[in-house]
N, C-alpha and C positions, 0 to 999 in steps of 0.2 A: 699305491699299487697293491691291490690283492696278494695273499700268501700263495703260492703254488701248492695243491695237495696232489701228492703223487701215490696212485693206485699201485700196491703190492697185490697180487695173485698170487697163491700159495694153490700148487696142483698136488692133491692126496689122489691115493687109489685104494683098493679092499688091501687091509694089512699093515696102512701105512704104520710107522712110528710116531707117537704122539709128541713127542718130544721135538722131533724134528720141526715140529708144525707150532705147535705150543712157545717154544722155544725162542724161535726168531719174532715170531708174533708179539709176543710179548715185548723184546726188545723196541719193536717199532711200537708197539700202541705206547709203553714207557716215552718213546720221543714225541708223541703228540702231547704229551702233560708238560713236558717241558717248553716244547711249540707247538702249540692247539693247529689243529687240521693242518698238520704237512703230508699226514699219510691215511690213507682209506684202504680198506682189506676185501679180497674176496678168497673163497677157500671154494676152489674148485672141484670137479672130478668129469670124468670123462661123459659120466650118464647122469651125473646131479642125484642131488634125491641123501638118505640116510648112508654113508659107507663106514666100515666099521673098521678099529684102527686096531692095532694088534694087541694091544691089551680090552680087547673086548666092547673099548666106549664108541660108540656111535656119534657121529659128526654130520651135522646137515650142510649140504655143500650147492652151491650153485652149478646147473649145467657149463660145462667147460665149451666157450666159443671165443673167435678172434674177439677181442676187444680194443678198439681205437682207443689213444691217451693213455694205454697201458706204462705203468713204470715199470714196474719190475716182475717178473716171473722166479717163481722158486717153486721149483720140483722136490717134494720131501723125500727123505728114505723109506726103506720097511727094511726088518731085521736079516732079512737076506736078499742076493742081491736079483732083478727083476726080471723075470722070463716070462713067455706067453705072448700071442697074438693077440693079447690086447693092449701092446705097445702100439702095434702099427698105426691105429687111427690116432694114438695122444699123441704119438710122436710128429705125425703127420701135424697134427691142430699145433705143437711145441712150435714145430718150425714157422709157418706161419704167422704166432703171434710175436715170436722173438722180431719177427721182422717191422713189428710197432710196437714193441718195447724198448725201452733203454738199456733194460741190460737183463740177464736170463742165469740164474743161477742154480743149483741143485744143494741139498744138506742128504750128507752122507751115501749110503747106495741109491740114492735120486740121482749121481751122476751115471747109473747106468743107462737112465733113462733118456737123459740128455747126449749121451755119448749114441745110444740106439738113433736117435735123432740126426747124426753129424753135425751138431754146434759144437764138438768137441775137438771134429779130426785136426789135425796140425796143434792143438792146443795144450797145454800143459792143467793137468788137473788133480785133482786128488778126491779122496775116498775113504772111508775107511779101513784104520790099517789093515783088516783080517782080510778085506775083499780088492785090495789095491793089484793084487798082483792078475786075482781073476781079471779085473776091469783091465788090465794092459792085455791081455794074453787072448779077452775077448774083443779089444778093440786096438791094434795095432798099431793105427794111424794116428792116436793119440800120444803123450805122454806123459805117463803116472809119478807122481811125484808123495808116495804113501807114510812119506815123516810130515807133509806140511800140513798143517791145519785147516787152511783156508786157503786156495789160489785164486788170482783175478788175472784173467788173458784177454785183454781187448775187454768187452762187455761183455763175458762170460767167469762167470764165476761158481766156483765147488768149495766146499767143505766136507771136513772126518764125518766121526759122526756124532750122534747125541750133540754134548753142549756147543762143539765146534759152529754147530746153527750158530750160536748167540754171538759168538767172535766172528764171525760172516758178516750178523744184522749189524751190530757196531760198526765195521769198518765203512758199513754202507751211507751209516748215520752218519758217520764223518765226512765221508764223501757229498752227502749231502747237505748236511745243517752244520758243519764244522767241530771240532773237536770238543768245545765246551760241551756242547748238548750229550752226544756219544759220550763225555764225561760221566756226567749228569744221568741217564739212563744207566752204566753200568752201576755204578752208586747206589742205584735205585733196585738193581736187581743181584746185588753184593755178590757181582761178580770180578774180575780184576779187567784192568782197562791200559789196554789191550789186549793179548796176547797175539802180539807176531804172527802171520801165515806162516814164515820160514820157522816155527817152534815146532819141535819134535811133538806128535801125538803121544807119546807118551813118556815117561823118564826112563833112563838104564837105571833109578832105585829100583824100580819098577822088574825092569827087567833079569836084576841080579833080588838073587831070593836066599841069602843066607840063615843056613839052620840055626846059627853061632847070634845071638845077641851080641857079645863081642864085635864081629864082624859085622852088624849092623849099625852099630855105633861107630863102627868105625868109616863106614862109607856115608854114615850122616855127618861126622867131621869134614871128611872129604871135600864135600858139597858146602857144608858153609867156609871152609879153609883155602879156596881152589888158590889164590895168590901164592899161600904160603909154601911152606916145604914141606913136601909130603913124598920124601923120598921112604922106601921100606922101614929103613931104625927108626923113623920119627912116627909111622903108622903101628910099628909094631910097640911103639913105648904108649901108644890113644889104647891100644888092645891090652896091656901091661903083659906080651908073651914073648918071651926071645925073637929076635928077627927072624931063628932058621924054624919053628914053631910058627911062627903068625905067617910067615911065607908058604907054608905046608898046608893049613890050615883056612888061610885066605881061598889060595886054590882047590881046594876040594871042597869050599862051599861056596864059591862063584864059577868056579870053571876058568878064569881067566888069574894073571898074576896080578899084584898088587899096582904096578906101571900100566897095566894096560887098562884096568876100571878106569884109574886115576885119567888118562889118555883118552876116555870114553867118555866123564862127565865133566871134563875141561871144555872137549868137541861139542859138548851137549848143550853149556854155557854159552858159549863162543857163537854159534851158527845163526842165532836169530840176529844177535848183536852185527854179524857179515853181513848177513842179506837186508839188515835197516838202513846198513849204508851211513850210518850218521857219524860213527866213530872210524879213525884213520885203524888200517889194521895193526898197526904197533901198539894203536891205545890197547885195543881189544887182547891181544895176543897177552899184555903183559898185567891187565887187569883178570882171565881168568886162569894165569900163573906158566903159558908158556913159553916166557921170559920176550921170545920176539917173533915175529910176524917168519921168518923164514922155519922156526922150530912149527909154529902153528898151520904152514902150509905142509910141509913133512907130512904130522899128526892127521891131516885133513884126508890129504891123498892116501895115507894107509888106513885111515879109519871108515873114511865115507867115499872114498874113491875119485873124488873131487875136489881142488885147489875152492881159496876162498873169492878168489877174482871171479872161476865161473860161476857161484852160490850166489854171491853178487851183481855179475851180471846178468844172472836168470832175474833173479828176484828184482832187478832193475827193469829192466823189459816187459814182466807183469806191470809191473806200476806205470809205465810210460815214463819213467825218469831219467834224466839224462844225465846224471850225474858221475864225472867219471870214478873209475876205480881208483882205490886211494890204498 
């Protein structure tokens, strides 16, 4: 029996980001090396012909039309997110090809595109974090989910932005050629294999910016120590400062107290590990140090505003999993 080779269309417009495009492409052409002809590419655009990507390189694209046997559609980004009447006609041609395609996805502000569209309304999506909130506020009927990397609702699928493409293309790979292969490609493109939808776009190191190298060091303990005890005397002996010092200190170069980072990059640990479902929430809870699954629902609901059964259950439902909460 013949191999199945499934056709990827990747839809650019003037400005796109090259990355977006580059990015997942490469992931897929990597799984042809590993399994010769499972996938074929076309790089579209609305008028075809040279369009130019916003770092200035030019890209030859095939005129955009329905195409019978289509796999997959991916909508790429551009660095801000997409206005102009010259959505109405792609979106018009979006719709109709999703309807003979398998599945239809966007990489980063491409889901504005696809939400202009309505393959999005009722659906759970994401975006980049800077433009997550524009994309709720201009598209109501959706809803934005602007920590997850990658979402999949039914056949529709979004990702952040930049590299979050390549965590998209894998998960696709899996879905289609099975995890060795999606292995085997990440490998290939030394990136890490996986990384979770449900994974924060970006880390709280990230987000906490201490002036204090001390304090720096101190929240890198943190992160590799999350089990242990990391009540204030034990942070303030990693900092070598008095407790009432490194508590002074802590806070006025995080803005938060030393409990409530700790509180933040336990949550941070924790959420991919809830919405994979794999591990019972006691394991989870007492492996990233919040002793037990009722302390880690607490933490949840005043941190992210949500228990871990619903992060769970969303994240079940994208999947089609039926697997109860644990």
């Amino acid at each position: 029996m013949p191999r199945r080779t499934r056709h990827v269309c990747f839809l650019v417009y003037s400005g796109f980001v090259l990355l977006d495009l580059s990015g997942p492409l490469e992931a897929f052409s990597n799984a042809n090396r590993a399994r010769p002809s499972s996938y074929r590419f076309t790089v579209a655009s609305l008028e075809g012909g040279s369009i130019c990507a916003s770092s200035g390189l030019q890209v030859t694209t095939e005129t955009l039309h329905v195409v019978d046997g289509l796999d997959t559609l991916i909508i790429v980004g551009a660095p801000a997110a997409p206005v102009g009447d010259w959505m109405v006609p792609m979106t018009v041609a979006i719709r109709q090809m999703s309807l003979r395609s398998r599945r239809t996805a966007s990489v980063c502000t491409g889901a504005f595109v696809l939400a202009e569209s309505g393959l999005l309304d009722d659906r759970v999506a994401t975006t980049h974090w800077n433009y997550a909130p524009q994309l709720q506020a201009r598209y109501p009927s959706l809803r934005v989910d602007g920590d997850r990397i990658w979402t999949e609702d039914g056949n529709v699928w979004t990702s952040a932005g930049m590299s979050a493409g390549i965590d998209m293309a894998l998960a696709m790979i899996e879905q289609d050629l099975g995890k060795e292969v999606a292995l085997s490609v990440a490998r290939m493109l030394v990136v890490y294999y996986r990384r979770p939808g449900g994974q924060n776009q970006f880390s709280s190191l990230l987000d906490f910016d201490p002036g204090s190298d001390r304090i720096r060091s101190v929240l890198s303990y943190v992160r590799d120590h999350l089990r242990d005890d990391l009540s204030v005397e034990r942070l303030a002996e990693v900092a070598h400062m008095s407790v009432r010092q490194f508590g002074r200190v802590f806070a006025a170069s995080i803005g938060v107290t030393p409990a409530k980072a700790v509180e933040r990059l336990r949550i941070e640990a924790a959420r991919p590990l809830v919405e994979d479902g794999q591990q019972r929430f006691e394991e989870i809870a007492r492996g990233v140090g919040f002793g037990d699954a009722d302390h880690m629902l607490r933490c949840f609901v005043r941190g992210i505003g949500r228990t871990p059964q619903e992060l769970r259950r969303s994240a079940r439902q994208a999947r089609g999993d039926d697997r109860a909460d644990r």
